[in-house]
Every structure is written in structure tokens, then in C-alpha cells.
C-alpha positions as CSV (number, residue, x, y, z in Angstrom):
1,X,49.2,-104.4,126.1
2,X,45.8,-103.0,124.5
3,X,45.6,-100.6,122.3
4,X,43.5,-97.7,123.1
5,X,42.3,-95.3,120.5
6,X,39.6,-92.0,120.9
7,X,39.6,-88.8,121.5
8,X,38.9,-86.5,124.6
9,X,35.7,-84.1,125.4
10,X,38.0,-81.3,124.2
11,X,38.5,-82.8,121.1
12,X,35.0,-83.4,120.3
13,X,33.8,-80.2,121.8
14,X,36.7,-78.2,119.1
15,X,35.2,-80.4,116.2
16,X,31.2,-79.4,117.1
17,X,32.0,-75.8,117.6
18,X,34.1,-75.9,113.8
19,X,31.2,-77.6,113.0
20,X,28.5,-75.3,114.2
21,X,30.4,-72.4,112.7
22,X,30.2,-73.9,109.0
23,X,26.4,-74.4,109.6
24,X,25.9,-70.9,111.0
25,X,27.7,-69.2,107.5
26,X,26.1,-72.0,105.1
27,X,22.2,-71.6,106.8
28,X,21.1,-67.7,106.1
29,X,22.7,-68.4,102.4
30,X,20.6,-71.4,101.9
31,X,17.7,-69.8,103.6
32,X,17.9,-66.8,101.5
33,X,17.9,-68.6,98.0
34,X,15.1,-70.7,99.0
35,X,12.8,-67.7,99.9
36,X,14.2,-65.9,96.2
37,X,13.3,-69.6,94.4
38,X,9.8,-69.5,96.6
39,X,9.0,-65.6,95.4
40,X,9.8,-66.6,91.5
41,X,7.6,-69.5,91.6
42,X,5.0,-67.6,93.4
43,X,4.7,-65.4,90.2
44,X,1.8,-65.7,87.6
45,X,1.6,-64.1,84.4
46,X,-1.3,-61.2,84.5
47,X,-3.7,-61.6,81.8
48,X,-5.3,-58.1,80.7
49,X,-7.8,-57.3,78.3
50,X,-8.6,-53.9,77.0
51,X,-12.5,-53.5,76.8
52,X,-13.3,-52.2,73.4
53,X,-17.4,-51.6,74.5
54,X,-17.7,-53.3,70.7
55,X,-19.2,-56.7,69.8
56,X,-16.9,-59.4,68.1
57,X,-18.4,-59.0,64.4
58,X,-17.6,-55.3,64.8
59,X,-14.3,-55.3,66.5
60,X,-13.2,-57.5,63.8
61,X,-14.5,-55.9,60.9
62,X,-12.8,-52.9,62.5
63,X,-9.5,-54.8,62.4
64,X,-9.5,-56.2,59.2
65,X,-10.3,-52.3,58.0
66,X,-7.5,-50.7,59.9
67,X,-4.8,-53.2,58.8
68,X,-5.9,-52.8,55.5
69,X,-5.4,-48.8,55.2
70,X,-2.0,-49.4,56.6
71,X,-0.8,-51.8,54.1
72,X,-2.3,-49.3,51.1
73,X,-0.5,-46.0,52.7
74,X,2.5,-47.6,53.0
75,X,2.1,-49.3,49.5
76,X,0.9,-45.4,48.1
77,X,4.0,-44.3,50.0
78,X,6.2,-46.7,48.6
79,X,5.2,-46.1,44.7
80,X,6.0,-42.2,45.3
81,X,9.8,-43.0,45.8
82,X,10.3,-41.7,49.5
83,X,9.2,-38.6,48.3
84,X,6.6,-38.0,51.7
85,X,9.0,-39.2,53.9
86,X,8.8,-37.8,57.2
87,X,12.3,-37.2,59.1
88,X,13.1,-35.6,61.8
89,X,16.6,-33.8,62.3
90,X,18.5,-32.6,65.1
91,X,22.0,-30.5,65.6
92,X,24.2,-29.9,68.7
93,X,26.8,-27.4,67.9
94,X,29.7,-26.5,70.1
95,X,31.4,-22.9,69.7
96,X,34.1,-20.9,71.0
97,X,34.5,-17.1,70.4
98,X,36.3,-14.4,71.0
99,X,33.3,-11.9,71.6
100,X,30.4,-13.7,73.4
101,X,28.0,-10.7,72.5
102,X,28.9,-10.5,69.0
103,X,28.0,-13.8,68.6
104,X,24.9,-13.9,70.1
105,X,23.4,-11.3,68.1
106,X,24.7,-12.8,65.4
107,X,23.2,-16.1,66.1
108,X,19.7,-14.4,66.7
109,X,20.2,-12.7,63.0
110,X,21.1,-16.4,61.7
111,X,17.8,-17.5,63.3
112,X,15.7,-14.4,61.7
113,X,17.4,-14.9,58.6
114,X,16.4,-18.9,57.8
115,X,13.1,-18.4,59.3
116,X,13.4,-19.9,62.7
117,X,12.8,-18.9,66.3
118,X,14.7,-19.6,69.4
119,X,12.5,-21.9,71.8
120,X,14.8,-21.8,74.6
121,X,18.1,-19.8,75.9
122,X,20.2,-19.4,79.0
123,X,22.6,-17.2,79.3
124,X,25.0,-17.3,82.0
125,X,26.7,-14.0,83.0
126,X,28.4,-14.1,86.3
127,X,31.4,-11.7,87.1
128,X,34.5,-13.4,87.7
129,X,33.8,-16.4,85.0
130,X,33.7,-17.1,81.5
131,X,30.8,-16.3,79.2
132,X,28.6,-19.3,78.7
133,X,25.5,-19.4,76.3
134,X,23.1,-22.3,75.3
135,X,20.6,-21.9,72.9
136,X,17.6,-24.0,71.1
137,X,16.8,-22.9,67.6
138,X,14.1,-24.6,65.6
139,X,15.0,-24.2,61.7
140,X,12.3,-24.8,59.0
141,X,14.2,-28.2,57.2
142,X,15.1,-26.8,54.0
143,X,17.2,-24.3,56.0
144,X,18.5,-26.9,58.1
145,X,21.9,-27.5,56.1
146,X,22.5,-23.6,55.3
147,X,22.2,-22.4,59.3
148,X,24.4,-25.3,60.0
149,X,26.9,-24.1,57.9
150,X,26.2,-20.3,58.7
151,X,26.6,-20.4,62.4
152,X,30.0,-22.7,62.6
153,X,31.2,-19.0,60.9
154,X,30.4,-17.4,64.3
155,X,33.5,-18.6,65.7
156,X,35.6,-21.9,66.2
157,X,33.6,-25.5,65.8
158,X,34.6,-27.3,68.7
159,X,32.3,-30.4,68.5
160,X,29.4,-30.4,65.5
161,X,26.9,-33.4,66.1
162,X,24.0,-34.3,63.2
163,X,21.1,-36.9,63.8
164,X,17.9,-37.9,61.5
165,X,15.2,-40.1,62.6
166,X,12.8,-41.7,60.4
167,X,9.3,-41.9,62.0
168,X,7.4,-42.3,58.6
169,X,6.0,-46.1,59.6
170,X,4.5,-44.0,62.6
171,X,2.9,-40.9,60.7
172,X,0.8,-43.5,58.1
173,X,-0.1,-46.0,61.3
174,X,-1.6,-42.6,63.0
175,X,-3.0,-41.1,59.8
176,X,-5.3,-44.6,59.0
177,X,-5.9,-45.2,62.7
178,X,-7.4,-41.5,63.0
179,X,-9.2,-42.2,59.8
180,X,-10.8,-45.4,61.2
181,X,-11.7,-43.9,64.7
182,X,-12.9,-41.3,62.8
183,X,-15.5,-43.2,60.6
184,X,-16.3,-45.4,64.1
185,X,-17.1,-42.1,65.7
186,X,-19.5,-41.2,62.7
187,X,-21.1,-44.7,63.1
188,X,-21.7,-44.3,66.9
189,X,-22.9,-40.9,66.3
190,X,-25.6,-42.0,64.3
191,X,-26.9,-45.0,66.8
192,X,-27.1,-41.9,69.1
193,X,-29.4,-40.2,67.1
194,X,-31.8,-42.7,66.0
195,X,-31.5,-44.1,70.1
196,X,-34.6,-44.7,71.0
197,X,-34.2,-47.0,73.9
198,X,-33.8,-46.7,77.8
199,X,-31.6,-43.7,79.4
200,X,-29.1,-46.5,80.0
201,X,-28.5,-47.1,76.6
202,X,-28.4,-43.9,76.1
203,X,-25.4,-42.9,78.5
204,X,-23.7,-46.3,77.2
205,X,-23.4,-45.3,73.9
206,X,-22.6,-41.6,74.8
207,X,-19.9,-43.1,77.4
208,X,-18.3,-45.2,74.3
209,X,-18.5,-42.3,71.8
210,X,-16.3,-39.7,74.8
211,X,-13.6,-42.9,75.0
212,X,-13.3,-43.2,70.9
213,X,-13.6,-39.3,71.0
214,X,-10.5,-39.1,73.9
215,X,-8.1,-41.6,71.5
216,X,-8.4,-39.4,68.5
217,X,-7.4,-36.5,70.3
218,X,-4.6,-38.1,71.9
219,X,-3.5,-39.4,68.1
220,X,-4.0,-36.5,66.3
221,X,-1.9,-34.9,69.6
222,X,0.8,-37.0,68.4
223,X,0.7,-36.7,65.1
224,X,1.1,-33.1,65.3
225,X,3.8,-33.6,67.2
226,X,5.5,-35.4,64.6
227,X,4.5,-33.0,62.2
228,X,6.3,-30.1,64.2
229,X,9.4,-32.0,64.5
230,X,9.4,-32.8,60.5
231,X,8.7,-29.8,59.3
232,X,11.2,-28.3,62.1
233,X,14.4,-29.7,62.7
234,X,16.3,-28.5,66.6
235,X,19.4,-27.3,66.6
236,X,21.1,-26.8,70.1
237,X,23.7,-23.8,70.2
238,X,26.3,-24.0,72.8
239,X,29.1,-20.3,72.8
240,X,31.7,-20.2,75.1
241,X,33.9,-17.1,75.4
242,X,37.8,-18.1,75.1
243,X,40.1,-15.1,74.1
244,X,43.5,-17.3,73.9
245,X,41.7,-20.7,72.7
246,X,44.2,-22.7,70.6
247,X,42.6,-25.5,68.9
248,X,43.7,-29.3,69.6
249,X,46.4,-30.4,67.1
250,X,47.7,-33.4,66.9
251,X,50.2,-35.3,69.9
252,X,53.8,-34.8,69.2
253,X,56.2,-37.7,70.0
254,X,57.3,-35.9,73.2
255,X,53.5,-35.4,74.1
256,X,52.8,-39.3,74.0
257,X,55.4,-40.0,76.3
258,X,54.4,-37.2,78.6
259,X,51.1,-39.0,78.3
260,X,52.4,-42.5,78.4
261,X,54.0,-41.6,81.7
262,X,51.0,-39.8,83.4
263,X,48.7,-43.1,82.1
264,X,51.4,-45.4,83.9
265,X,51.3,-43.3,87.0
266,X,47.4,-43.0,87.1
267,X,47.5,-46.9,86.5
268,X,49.7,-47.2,89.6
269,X,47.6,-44.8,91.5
270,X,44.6,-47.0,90.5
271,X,46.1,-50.4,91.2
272,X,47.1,-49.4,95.0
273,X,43.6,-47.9,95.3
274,X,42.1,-51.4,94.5
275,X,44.5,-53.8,96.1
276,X,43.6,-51.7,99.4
277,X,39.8,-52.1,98.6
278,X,40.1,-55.5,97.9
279,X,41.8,-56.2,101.4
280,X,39.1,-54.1,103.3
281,X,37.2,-56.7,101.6
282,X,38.9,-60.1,102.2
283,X,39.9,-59.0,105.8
284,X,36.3,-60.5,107.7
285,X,36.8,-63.2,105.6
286,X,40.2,-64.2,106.9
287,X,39.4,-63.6,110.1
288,X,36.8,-66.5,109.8
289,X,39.3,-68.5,108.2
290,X,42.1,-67.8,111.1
291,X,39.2,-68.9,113.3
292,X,38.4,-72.0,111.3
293,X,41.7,-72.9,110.2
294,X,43.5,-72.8,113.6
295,X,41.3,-75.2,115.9
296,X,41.6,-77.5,113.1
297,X,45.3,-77.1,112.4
298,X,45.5,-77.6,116.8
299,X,43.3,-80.9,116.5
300,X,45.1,-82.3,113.5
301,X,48.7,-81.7,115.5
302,X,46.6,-83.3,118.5
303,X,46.2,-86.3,116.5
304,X,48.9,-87.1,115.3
305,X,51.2,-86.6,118.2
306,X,48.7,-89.2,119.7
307,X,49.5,-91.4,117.2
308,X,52.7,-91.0,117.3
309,X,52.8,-91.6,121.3
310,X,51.1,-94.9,120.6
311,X,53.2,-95.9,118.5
312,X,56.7,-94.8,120.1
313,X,55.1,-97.0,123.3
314,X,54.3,-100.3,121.1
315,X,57.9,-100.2,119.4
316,X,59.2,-99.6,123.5
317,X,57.0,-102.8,124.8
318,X,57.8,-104.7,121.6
């Protein structure tokens, strides 16, 4: 008896389709890394290059002048043992009171008192809620220590926050660069007034002395903004009005386990949150495994019962 093995249209049809299913879910996947690698290769550095309007000679003469007035301001700053250092100080202060207007005047006669001003303030008055103040102060710096510890007497320090930035590389690097635009602006100045060429010329020269012009003004903008913010340090002033405030003291044994068993509950509460999530999220995906997995758990039964058949009938005609 010959033996006969293959499989039938349906069989091959279930194993294209499985197949054509895989392709479908691999192809946009491939497709869309290909395009990402494509874009990343497509990108070329950009090479820019500021026009300075001066010739080579001059632009590095101008250079080697700058860098050197850096180096000797921050040697001359060095030999003086910090003593110009330029720092600037801020303060956030958290209070809670008793009396909210109480408080604010006296914050406003703290302010007077050291010399200060108040830059910015919102007060928040509704009915029905309670009193809520914020306030910016700026302090001259040799007060800055003495209002600190002045207004914490106002009422109860519920958060007191102190931070100093040094920006004394960036006062002497805008001090000689103002210096050197400053002695490039006296230069081009001077070619203006011996000009004696074409109009062109002319409105070149003036065009280049408006742009060395603009930068100074922008540095010496900045450099009085530094020198506000050293000379004047910010303090922000935050009341709140609490009549029955009780301070935070420390956790008791029986408040830890009150915690202890809040955290575990929240933890629990969290957990069933994501194990929900994460089954939103698996379910299309075991869909298209149920559709994948049983055609080919059908074919592979197919098989082998075929086998099995064919071998049942050998043994019989054996």
C-alpha cells in the first residue's frame, strides 16, 4: 500500500493567512524605522558664521586684546581676596499668623526700616476664605541677614529657603568686553571722521559703528542687571492667616502605624489601578494572539491526527 503524505487547500490556505497576518504587524514597524533611520541620515550639521564687518588682522588683534583683559581682571580680582565678589542672594519665606493685617504692616515697616522697597504684592481677600499674602521685597545686602531674621518674628516660620549665586566670572567678562567694544567704537569713530571716500563707504562704516554701538548697550544692559541683583538681594514673603495653627511635631509610634496602614492601603489602591491599566493594555494584544494561536493550535491537531491515521492503517495492513 503507498503511503501518501500532504496537506489539503484548507490547510495551506490557514498557514498563508497566519502567515499574512505576521507580515501585516511586522511591515508598518519595519517601514517606520526605516523612514526614522532615512530622516537621521538626511541630517547635516549647519555651519554659521557671525560676520564681524572687520578684517582678519583686526579681528584678531581684537581677540588677543579681549582675552587678555579677562585674564588680568580676574588675576586683579584674585590678588584682592574675594573682596569684589559679586553675589547674588535670594529668600523665600513662609509665615503663618494670627492677625494677617498686623503682619502686613509690619512687614511694610521691616521693609522701610532696612531700606528696601516692595516690588511686587498680592493680596488675596475674598469672604469666606483664609487670608493669603505674597509679597517681593528687595533688601540692600548688608540688610539681607537682619530682615531675614526680623520678619520670621512676624509670626510662625513654616518653610525658610536661602540661595546665593556667584556671577563674578560674568561681571569681569562684561566689564573688559564693554571696555574693548568701547575702544573699537572710538577707532571706528575716527575712520568716520577722516572718511573721505564714496557715500558707500560712508554708510558701511556708519552701519558697522550702529551694530558695535547696539552690543554695548545690550552688555552694559546686562551688567546692570547684575549689578541690581548684587547690590539687591529678593526676598519673597508668603503670610497666611491660621488662628488654631499647631506646628508639626514629631510622629508618635501610634501615628506611624496610622500611617503605615494608610500607605499599605494607598499601595493597594495603586496596584489594582495599574493591574487594570495594564490589561486595557494587553487586551488587543491577546486578541491577536487568540487569533494567531488558535488556527495554528487547529492545524497542529490536524497534523497529527493525520499522522496518527496513517499510521493506525500501516500497523492494520501490516
Amino acid at each position: 500500500m503507498s503511503r501518501r503524505y500532504g496537506f489539503t487547500w484548507v490547510e495551506i490556505l490557514v498557514v498563508i493567512a497566519i502567515l499574512g497576518t505576521l507580515v501585516g504587524l511586522l511591515l508598518p514597524t519595519t517601514q517606520s524605522a526605516h523612514q526614522a533611520s532615512s530622516r537621521i541620515s538626511e541630517l547635516q550639521p549647519e555651519e554659521a558664521a557671525e560676520s564681524l564687518g572687520l578684517q582678519p588682522l583686526e579681528f584678531e588683534r581684537q581677540r588677543r586684546s579681549q582675552n587678555k583683559s579677562v585674564r588680568s581682571a580676574g588675576s586683579e580680582l584674585k590678588g584682592k581676596g574675594g573682596a569684589s565678589r559679586k553675589i547674588s542672594y535670594k529668600a523665600s519665606i513662609k509665615l503663618v499668623v494670627k492677625d494677617f493685617s498686623q503682619a502686613e504692616s509690619g512687614l511694610r515697616e521691616l521693609v522701610e526700616e532696612h531700606g528696601g522697597f516692595l516690588a511686587d504684592a498680592r493680596i488675596d481677600r475674598r469672604q469666606g476664605s483664609r487670608l493669603t499674602g505674597n509679597w517681593q521685597a528687595r533688601i540692600p545686602v548688608d540688610q539681607f541677614p537682619e530682615f531675614c531674621e526680623d520678619i520670621v518674628d512676624l509670626g510662625v516660620a513654616e518653610q525658610q529657603q536661602q540661595t546665593a549665586q556667584d556671577v563674578t566670572e560674568e561681571f569681569v567678562d562684561l566689564e573688559a568686553r564693554i571696555a574693548n567694544k568701547q575702544r573699537l567704537e572710538e577707532r571706528i569713530v575716527d575712520l568716520l571722521e577722516d572718511a573721505s571716500g564714496s557715500i558707500k563707504t560712508i554708510i558701511e562704516i556708519e552701519r558697522e559703528l550702529a551694530r558695535v554701538r547696539q552690543e554695548i548697550e545690550r552688555m552694559e544692559g546686562r551688567l546692570r542687571y547684575l549689578t541690581n541683583h548684587t547690590e539687591l538681594t529678593t526676598v519673597t514673603i508668603s503670610i497666611r492667616e491660621e488662628q488654631n495653627y499647631v506646628p508639626p511635631k514629631a510622629p508618635t509610634y501610634t501615628d506611624r502605624i496610622t500611617t503605615a496602614w494608610y500607605d499599605s492601603l494607598t499601595s493597594v489602591q495603586e496596584f489594582g489601578q495599574r493591574s487594570s491599566i495594564s490589561l486595557v493594555y494587553a487586551f488587543p494584544w491577546l486578541v491577536i494572539a487568540g487569533v494567531l494561536l488558535v488556527p495554528s493550535t487547529w492545524l497542529f491537531r490536524r497534523v497529527r491526527e493525520r499522522t496518527s491515521e496513517k499510521g493506525d492503517k500501516k500497523v492494520a495492513a501490516e
